[in-house]
N, C-alpha and C positions, 0 to 999 in steps of 0.2 A: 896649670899653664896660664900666663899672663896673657893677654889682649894683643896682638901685633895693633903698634902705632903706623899713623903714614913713613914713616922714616925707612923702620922696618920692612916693609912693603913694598915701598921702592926701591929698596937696594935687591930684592930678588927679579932675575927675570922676567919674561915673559913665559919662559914653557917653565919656571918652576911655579910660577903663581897661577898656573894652569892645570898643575899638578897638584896643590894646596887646595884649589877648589873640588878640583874631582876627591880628595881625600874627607875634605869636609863635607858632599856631598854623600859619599859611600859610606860616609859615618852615621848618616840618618837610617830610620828603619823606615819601611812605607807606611807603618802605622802611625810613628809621628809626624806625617804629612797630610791629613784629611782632605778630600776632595770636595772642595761648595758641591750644592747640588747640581747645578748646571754644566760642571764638571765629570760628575758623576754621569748624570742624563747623556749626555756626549757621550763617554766611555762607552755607555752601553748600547749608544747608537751604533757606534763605529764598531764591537763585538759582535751583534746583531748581522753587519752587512759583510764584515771582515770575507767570509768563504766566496761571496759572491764579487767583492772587489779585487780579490787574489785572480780568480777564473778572468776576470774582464784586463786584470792588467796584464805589463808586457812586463819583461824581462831586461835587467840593465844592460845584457852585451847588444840585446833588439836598441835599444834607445841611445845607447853612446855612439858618438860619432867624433872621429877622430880628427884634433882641427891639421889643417891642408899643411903648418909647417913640420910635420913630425911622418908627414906622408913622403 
């Protein structure tokens, strides 16, 4: 498969070139993505706290709030 030039590219869409990313995105595997370290350190911060931030937060029908013209 050849390279899409700009030409190419701009004659598709917006929701197909949206669609093109997410395919060339699902085409990678996680292992050909490496995480820097401080990437990594993150992760397993937020791993670490995950059970205790789940207990502390709320829920999206608690937080949405419907605007006034659809009331």
């Amino acid at each position: 498969m050849g390279a899409f030039n700009q030409d190419d590219l701009s004659r598709l869409t917006p929701p197909e070139r949206l669609a093109l990313i997410e395919q060339l995105w699902d085409s990678i595997e996680s292992d050909q993505l490496p995480l820097t370290a401080a990437q990594q350190t993150e992760f397993y911060r937020r791993l670490e706290t995950l059970d205790d931030d789940r207990r502390r937060g709320a829920a999206w029908p608690a937080l949405r709030v419907e605007p006034d013209f659809c009331v």
